[in-house]
SERO-4910 file (N, C-alpha, C, O; in steps of 0.05 Angstrom, whole numbers):
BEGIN
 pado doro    nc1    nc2    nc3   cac1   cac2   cac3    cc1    cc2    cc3    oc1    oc2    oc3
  Unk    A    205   -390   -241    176   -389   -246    172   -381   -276    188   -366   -286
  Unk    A    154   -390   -288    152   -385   -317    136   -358   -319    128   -345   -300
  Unk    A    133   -351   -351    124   -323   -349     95   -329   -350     81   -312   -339
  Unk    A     86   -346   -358     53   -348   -347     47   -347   -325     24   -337   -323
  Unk    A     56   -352   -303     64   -369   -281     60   -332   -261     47   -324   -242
  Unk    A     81   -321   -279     81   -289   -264     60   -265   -267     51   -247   -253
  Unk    A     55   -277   -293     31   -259   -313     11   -264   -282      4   -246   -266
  Unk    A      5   -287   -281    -23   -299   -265    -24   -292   -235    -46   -285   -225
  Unk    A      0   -293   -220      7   -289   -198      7   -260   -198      1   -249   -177
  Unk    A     12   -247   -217     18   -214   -209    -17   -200   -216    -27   -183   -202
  Unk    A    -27   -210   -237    -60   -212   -229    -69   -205   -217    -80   -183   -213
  Unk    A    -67   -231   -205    -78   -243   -176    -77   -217   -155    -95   -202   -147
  Unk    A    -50   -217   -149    -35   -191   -133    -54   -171   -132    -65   -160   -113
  Unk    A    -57   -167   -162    -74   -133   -166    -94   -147   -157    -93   -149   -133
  Unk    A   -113   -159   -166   -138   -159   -160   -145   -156   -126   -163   -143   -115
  Unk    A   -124   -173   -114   -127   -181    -78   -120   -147    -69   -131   -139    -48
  Unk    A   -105   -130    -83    -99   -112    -70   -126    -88    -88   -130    -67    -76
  Unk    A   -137    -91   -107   -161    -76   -114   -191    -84    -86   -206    -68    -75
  Unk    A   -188   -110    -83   -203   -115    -61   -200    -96    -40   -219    -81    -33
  Unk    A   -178    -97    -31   -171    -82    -11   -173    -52     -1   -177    -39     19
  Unk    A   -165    -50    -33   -165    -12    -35   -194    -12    -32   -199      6    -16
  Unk    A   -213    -21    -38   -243    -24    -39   -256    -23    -17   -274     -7    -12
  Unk    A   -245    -45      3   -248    -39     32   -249    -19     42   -268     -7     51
  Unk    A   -223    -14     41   -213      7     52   -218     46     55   -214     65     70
  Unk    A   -229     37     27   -242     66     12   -228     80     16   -231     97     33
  Unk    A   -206     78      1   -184     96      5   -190    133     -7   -175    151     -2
  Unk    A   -211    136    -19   -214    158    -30   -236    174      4   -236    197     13
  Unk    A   -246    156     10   -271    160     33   -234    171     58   -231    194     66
  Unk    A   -220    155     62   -195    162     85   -190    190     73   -194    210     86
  Unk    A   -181    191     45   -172    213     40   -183    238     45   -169    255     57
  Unk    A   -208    242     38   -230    261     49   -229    257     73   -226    279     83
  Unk    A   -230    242     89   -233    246    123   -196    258    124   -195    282    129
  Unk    A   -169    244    120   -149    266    119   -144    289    114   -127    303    126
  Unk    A   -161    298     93   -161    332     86   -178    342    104   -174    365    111
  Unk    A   -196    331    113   -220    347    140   -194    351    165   -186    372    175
  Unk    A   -189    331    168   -174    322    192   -147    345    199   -141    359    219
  Unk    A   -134    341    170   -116    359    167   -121    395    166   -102    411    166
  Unk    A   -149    404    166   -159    425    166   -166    434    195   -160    455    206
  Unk    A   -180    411    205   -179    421    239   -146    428    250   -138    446    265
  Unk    A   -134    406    237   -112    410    258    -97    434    252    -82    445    269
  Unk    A   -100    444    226    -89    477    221   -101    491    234    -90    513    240
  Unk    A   -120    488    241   -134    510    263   -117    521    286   -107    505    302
  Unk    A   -111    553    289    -96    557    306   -110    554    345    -99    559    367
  Unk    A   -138    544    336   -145    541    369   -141    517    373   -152    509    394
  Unk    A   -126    499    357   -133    469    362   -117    459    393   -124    441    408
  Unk    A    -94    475    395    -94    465    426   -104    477    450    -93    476    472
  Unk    A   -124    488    445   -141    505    462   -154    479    478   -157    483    502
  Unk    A   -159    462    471   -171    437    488   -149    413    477   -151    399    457
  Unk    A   -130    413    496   -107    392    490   -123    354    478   -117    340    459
  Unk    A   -139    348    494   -154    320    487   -155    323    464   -141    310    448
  Unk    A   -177    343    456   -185    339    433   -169    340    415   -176    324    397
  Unk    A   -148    352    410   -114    354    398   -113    333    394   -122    326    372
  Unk    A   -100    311    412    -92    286    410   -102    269    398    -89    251    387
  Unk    A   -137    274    397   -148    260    386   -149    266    358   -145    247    343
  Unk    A   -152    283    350   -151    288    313   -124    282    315   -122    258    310
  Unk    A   -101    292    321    -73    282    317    -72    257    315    -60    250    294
  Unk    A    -81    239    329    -77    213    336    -86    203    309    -69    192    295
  Unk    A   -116    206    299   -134    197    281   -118    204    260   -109    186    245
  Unk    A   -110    233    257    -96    235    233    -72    220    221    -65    215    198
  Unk    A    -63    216    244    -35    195    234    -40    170    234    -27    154    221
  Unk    A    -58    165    248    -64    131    234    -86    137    204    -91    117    189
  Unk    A    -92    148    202   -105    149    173    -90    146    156    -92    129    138
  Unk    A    -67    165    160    -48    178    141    -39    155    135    -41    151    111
  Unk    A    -31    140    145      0    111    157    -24     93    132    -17     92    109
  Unk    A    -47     82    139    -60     64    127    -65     80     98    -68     66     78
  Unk    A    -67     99     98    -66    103     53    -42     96     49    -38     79     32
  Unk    A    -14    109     68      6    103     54     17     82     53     34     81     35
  Unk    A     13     63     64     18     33     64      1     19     44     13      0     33
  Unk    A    -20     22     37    -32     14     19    -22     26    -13    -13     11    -30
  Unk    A    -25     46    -14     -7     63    -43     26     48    -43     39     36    -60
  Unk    A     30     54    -21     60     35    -18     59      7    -31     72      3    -52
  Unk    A     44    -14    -18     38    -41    -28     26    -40    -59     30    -58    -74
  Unk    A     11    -19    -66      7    -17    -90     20     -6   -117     11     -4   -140
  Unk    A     49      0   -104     62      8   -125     83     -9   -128     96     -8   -149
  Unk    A     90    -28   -106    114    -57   -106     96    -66   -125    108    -70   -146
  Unk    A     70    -71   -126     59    -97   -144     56    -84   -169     56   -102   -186
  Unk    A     54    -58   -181     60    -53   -206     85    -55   -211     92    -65   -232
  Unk    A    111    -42   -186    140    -53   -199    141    -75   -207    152    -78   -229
  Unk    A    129   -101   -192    143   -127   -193    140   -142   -227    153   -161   -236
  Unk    A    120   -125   -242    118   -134   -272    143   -128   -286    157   -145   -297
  Unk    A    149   -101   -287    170    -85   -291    200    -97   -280    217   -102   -297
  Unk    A    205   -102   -258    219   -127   -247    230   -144   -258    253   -147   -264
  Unk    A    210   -159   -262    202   -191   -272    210   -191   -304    216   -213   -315
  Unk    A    211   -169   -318    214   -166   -343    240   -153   -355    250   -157   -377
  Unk    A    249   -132   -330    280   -130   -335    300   -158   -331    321   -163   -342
  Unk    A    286   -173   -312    298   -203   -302    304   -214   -322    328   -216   -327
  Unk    A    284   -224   -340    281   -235   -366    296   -225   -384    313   -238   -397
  Unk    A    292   -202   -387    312   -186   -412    327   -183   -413    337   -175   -435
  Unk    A    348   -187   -381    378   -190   -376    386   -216   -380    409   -221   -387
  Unk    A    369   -233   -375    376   -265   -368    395   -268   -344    414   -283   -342
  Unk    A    383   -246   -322    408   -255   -305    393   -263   -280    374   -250   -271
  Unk    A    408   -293   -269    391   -311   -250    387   -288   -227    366   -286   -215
  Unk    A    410   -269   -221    414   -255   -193    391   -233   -195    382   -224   -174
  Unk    A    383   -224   -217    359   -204   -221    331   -220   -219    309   -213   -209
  Unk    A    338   -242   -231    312   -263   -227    306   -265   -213    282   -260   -210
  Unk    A    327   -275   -182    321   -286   -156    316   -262   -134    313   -263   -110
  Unk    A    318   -242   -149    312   -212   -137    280   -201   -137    267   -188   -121
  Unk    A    273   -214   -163    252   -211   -166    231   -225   -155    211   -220   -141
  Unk    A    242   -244   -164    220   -272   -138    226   -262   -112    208   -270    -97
  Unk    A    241   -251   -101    242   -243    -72    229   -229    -70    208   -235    -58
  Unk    A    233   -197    -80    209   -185    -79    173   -203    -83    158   -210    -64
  Unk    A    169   -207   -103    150   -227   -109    139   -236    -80    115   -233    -74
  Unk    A    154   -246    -67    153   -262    -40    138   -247    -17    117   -252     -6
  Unk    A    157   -227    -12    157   -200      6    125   -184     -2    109   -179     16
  Unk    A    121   -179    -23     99   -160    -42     79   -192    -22     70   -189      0
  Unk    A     76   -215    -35     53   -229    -19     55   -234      4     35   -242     16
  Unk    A     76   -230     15     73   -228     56     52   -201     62     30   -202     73
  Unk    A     63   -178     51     54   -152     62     24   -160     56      6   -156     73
  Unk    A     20   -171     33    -12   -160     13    -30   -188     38    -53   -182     46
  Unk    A    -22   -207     44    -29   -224     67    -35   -223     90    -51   -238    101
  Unk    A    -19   -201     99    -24   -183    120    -42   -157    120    -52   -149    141
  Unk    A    -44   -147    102    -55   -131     93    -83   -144     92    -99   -126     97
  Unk    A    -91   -157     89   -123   -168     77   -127   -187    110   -149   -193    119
  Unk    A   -107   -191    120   -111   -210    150   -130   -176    163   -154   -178    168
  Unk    A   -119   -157    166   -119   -129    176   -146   -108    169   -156    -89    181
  Unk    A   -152   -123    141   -173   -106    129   -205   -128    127   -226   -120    117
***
């Protein structure tokens, strides 16, 4: 792939995954995780087991979707970084490492936006 070719595509990447984080309001999850995470320090919180489960429950799927998202958003800043040690080694096996990742980074971010 040429380096315009990566410049444009890795872009792209950010932008589909700024969409996302946008959606997602990842700062809005975060604030509902620190609430979330405050009830559940509560030492009466298993005083009514349901209700337990239920902030438990909520909290770990909150938690799981920032970190998958911060996750997906830090492969797509590696993959520049990547892509440019590739080049600066000239070595095809770092290259074709990179385009893999490359690959993998647009399955997740695909799924990710199918999801969001």
């Amino acid at each position: 792939m040429a380096v315009v070719d990566i410049s444009e595509e890795l872009k792209s990447l950010s932008s589909t995954m700024g969409s996302i984080e946008a959606v997602l309001d990842l700062d809005a999850l975060r604030a509902d995780i620190a609430a979330l995470e405050e009830q559940a320090a509560a030492p009466s919180l298993w005083d009514d087991p349901e209700a337990a489960q239920k902030i438990t429950s909520k909290l770990s799927h909150l938690q799981a979707e920032v970190r998958k998202a911060e996750t997906l958003r830090g492969r797509i800043d590696d993959l520049e970084v990547l892509f440019e040690l590739a080049a600066d080694e000239g070595d095809a096996d770092a290259q074709a490492e990179a385009e893999a990742e490359l690959e993998s980074v647009r399955k997740a971010l695909d799924e990710m936006e199918v999801r969001t």
